[in-house]
N, C-alpha and C positions, 0 to 999 in steps of 0.2 A: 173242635180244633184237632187237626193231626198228629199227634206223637212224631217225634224223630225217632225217638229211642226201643223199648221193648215192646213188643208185638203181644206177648201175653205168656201168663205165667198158670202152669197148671200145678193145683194142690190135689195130694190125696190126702183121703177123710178115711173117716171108717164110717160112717153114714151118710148118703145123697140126700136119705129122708129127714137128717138132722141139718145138715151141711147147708144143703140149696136154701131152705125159708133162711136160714141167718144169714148167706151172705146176699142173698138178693133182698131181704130186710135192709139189712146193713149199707149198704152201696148204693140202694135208688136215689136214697136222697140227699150222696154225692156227683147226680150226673148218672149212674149204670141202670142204662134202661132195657137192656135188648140181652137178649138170654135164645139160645139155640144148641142142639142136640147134635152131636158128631161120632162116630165111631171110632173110638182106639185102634192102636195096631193089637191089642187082644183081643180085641172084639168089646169090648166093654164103652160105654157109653158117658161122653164127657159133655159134660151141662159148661157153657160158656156165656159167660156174664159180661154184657159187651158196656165199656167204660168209657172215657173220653181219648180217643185214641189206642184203646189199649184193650185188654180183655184177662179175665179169669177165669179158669176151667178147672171143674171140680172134675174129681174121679174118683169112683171106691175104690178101696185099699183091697189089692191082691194075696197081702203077704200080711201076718197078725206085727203087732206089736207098737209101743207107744212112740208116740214122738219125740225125738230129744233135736232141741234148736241148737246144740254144743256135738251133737254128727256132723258129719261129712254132709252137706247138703244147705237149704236154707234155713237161716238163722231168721228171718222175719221179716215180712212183708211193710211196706210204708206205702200208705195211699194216699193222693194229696187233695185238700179240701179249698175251697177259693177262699173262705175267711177262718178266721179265729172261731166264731160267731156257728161258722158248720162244724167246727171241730166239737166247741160245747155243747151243740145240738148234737151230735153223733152220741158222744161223752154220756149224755141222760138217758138215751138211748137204750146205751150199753148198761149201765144201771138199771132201768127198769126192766130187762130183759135178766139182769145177776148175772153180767160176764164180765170177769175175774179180770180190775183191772190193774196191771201192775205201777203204772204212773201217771202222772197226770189229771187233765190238762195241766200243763204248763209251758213255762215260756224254757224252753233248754240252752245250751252255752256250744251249741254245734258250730251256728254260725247266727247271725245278729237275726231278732224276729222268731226265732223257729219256735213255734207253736206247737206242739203235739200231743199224742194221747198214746198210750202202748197198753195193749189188754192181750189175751186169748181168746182165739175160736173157738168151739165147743171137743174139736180135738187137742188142745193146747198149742197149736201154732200160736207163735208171736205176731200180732198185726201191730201197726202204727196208721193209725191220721194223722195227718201234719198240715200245718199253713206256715209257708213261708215267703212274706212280701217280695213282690217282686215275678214270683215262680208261676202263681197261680191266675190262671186267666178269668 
């Protein structure tokens, strides 16, 4: 299915060698099957993790220092899952791998259904799974 909306969202990591196995682990089996290699405007090389409609592109970080999701920038990522059912399949997942997770699964008061899980990437980005009836094809 086509996306209307975002084309793809590029993260920088401090590792490609840590980065890439956890989000192409993470992603397969919501749908992101397709992964290819692109050069930056530095010359530096961005791995893209191709999704339903959409894509993620990793990059090493050029400049030192930690992440904080309360900068100027993104505050955290939400990916969408087709059931509740992927969300708690993700959820053990992320458990059996020990990635720090800050809520969930649960059902939240966003809007009627929303299903989610909120953890950290191995750089501390904020990620989200979600299933929200309705959304998910």
């Amino acid at each position: 299915m086509r996306s209307t909306g975002v084309h793809h969202v590029d993260l920088v990591v401090s590792s490609i060698e840590r980065s890439l196995p956890f989000y192409r682990d993470l992603l397969g089996p919501l749908g992101w099957h397709g992964v290819s290699e692109t050069q930056g405007e530095r010359g530096e090389t961005i791995w893209y993790l191709w999704g339903p409609g959409t894509s993620i592109g990793l990059r090493e970080a050029q400049t030192e220092g930690p992440h904080d999701r309360y900068r100027i920038g993104l505050h955290h990522l939400a990916l969408e899952a087709t059931s509740r059912s992927a969300v708690n399949e993700r959820t053990e997942w992320l458990r059996a791998q020990g990635i720090e997770i800050e809520s969930g699964p649960e059902e939240y008061w966003y809007q009627p259904g929303y299903y989610a899980v909120f953890f950290f990437d191995p750089d501390g980005i904020k990620l989200e799974i979600v299933h929200v009836p309705g959304l998910a094809a």
